[in-house]
C-alpha positions as CSV (number, residue, x, y, z in Angstrom):
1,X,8.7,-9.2,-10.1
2,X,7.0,-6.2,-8.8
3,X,5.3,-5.0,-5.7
4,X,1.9,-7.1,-5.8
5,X,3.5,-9.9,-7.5
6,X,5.7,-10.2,-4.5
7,X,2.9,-9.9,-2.8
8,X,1.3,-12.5,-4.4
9,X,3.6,-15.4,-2.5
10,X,2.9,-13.6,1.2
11,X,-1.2,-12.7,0.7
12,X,-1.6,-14.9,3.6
13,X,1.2,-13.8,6.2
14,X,0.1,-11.1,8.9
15,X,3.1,-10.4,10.2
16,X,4.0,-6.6,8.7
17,X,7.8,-7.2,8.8
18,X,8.0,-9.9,6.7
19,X,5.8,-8.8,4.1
20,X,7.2,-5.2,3.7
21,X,10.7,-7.1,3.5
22,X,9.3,-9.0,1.0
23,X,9.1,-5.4,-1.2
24,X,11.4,-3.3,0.6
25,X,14.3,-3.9,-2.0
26,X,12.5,-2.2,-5.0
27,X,11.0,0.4,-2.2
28,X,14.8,1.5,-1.4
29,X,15.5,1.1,-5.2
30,X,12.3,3.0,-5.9
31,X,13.6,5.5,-3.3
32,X,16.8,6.1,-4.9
33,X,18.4,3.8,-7.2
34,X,22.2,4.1,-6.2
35,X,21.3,2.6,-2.7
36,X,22.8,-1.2,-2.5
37,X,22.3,-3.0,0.6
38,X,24.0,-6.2,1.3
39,X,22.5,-7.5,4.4
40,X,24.7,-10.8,4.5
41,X,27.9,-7.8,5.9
42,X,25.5,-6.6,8.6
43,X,23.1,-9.4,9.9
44,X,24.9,-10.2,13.4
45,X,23.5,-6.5,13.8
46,X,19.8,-8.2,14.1
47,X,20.1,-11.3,15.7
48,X,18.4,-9.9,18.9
49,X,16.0,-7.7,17.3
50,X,12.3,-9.7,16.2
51,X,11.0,-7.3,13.6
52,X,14.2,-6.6,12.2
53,X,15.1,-10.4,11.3
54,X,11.6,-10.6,10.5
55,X,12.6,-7.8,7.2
56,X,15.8,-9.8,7.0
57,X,13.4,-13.3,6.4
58,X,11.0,-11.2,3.9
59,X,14.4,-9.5,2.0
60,X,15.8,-13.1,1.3
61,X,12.2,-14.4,0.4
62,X,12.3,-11.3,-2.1
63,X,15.8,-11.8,-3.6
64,X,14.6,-15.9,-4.1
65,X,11.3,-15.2,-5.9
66,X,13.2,-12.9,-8.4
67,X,16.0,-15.4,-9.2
68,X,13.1,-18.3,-9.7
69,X,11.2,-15.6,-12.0
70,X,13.8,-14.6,-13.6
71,X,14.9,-17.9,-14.7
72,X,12.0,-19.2,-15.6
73,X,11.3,-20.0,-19.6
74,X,8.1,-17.9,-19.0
75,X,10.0,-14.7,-18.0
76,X,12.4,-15.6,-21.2
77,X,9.2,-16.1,-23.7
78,X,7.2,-13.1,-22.4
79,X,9.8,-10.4,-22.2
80,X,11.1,-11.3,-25.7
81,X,7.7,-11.2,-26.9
82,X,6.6,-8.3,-25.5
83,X,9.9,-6.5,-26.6
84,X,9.0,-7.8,-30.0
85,X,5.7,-6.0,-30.0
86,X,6.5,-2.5,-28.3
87,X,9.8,-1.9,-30.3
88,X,8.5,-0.2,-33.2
89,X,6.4,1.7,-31.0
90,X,8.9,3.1,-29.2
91,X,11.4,3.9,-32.5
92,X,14.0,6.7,-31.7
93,X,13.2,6.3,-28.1
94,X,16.6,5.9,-26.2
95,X,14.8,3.4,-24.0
96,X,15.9,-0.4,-25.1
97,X,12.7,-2.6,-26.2
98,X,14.9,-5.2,-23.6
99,X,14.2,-3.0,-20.3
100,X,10.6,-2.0,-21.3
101,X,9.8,-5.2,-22.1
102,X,11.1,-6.9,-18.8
103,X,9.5,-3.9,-16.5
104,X,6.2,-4.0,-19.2
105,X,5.8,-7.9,-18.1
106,X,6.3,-7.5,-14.2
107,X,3.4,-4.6,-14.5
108,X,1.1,-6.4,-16.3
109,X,1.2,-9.3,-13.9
110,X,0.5,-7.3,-11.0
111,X,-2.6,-6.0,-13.4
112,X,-3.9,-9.5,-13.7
113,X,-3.6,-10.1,-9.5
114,X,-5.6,-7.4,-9.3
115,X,-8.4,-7.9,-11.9
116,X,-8.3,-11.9,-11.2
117,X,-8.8,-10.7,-7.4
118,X,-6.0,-12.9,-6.4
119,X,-4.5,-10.6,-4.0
120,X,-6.7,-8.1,-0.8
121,X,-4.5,-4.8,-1.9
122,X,-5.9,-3.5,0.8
123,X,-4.9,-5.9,3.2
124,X,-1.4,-5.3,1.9
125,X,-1.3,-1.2,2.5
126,X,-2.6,-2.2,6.1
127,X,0.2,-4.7,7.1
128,X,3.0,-2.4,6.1
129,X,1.2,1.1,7.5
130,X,1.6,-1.0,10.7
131,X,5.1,-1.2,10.7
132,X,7.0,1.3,13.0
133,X,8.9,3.7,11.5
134,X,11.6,3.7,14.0
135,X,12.5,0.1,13.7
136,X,12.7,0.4,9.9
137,X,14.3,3.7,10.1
138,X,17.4,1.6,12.2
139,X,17.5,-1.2,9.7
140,X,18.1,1.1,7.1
141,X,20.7,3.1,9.1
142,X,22.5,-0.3,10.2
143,X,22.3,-1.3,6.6
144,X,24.1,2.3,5.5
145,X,21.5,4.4,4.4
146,X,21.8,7.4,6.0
147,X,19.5,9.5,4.4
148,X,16.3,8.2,5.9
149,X,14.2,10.7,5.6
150,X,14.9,10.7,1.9
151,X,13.5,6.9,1.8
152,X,10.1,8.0,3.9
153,X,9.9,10.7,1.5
154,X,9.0,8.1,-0.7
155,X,7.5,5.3,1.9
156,X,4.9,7.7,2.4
157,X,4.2,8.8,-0.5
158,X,3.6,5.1,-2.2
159,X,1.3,4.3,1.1
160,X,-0.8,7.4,0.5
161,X,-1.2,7.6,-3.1
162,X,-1.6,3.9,-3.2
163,X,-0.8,3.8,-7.0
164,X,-0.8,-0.1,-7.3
165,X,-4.6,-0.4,-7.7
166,X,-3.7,1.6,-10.8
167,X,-2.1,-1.2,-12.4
168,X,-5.4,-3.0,-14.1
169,X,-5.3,-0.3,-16.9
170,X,-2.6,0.3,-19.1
171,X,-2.8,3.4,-19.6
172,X,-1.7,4.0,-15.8
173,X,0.9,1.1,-16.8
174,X,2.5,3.4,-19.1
175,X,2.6,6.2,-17.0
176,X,4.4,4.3,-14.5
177,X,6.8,2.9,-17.4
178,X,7.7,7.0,-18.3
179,X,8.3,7.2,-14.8
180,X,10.2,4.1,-14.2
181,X,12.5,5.7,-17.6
182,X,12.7,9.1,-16.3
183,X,15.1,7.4,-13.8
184,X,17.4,7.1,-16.4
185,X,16.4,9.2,-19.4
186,X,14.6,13.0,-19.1
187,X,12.4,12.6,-22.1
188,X,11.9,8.6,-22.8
189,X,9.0,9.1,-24.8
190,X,6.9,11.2,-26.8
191,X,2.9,11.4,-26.2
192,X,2.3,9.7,-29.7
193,X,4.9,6.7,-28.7
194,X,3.0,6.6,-25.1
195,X,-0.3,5.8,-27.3
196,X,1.5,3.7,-29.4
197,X,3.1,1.8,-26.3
198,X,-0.1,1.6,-24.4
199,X,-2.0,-0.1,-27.4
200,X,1.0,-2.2,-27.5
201,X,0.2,-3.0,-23.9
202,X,-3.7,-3.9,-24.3
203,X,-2.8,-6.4,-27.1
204,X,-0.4,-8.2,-25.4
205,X,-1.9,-8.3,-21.9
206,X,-5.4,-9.9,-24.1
207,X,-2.8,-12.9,-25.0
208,X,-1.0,-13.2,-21.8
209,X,-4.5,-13.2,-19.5
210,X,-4.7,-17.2,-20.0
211,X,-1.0,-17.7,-19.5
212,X,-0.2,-15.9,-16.3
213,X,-1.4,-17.7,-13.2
214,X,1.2,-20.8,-13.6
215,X,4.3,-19.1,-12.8
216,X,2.9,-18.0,-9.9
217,X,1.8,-21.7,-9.1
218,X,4.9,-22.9,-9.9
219,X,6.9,-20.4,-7.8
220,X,5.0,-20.8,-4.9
221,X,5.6,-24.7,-5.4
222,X,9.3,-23.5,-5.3
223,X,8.5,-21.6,-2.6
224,X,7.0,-24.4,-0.2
């Protein structure tokens, strides 16, 4: 799941730690996708510290919610659908229909939280612009990233830009697909397969609009 998805299962938590742990994995993978933490080597480094355990409890909550999604028969249907209808838009691409379809899915959901009005966005950016930077700055030094300043780079650029209320058009759902790709490929797509993708996109998000809300339901039944 992405960002607001993850979101999604904490929308009623105020405490800032747990709820940027809950999205700090794809942050530092956002950040720079060779970083691998494994917290499970380094956690008797935080058993005295409250905000750090509190990242530790949102981390693991994080790590959970993407195994249930992930092995769920909607993720299964969906992605295979959606790979279905996007691969002959993206022909001689070097992307693969299966990763744009799995990222394509996790997008659109956080579209629908955000036109359903299931999630305060808002509240979200305020709960992690009150964490302090020095705590998470030794978290991710205990947990052996030592280019910091390269994460915050990018921490502070997603909190200013705020790009997630983007995500109820597709259009701005491509984009960040070509960015997502450009990760991994300089020139995933042309401009006439972005069109192609994003019409792609609008059709299948018209199906999937009466089909999303009960896998987060069931999750969050997971969840409790």
């Amino acid at each position: 799941m992405n960002f607001l998805s993850h979101y999604y299962f904490d929308r009623n938590n105020s405490n800032p730690y747990e709820v940027l742990g809950m999205v700090l994995p794809d942050l530092i993978k956002n950040a720079d996708k060779s970083w691998n933490i494994h917290l499970e080597k380094n956690a008797q480094l935080f058993t005295d510290n409250d905000e750090s355990k509190s990242l530790i409890k949102g981390w693991e909550r994080h790590l959970l919610v993407d195994r249930l999604f992930h092995s769920s028969s909607f993720f299964y249907h969906h992605q295979h659908e959606i790979k279905l209808k996007i691969r002959e838009a993206i022909i001689e691409s070097p992307v693969k229909p299966f990763f744009l379809g799995h990222i394509s899915l996790e997008l659109l959901l956080d579209g629908f939280l955000l036109s359903e009005n299931l999630i305060d966005v808002n509240k979200f950016y305020d709960l992690i612009n009150r964490v302090d930077e020095n705590v998470l700055e030794q978290f991710l030094f205990l947990n052996g990233i030592e280019d910091t300043e390269k994460f915050f780079r990018f921490f502070t650029m997603f909190k200013n830009e705020k790009f997630l209320f983007s995500y109820t058009n597709p259009e701005k759902i491509t984009y960040a697909l070509k960015r997502i790709c450009m990760r991994l490929w300089q020139n995933p797509f042309t401009e006439e397969q972005e069109q192609s993708l994003t019409k792609s996109l609008i059709l299948y998000k018209s199906k999937l609009s009466g089909e999303f809300l009960p896998i987060f339901e069931l999750i969050e039944s997971q969840l409790n």
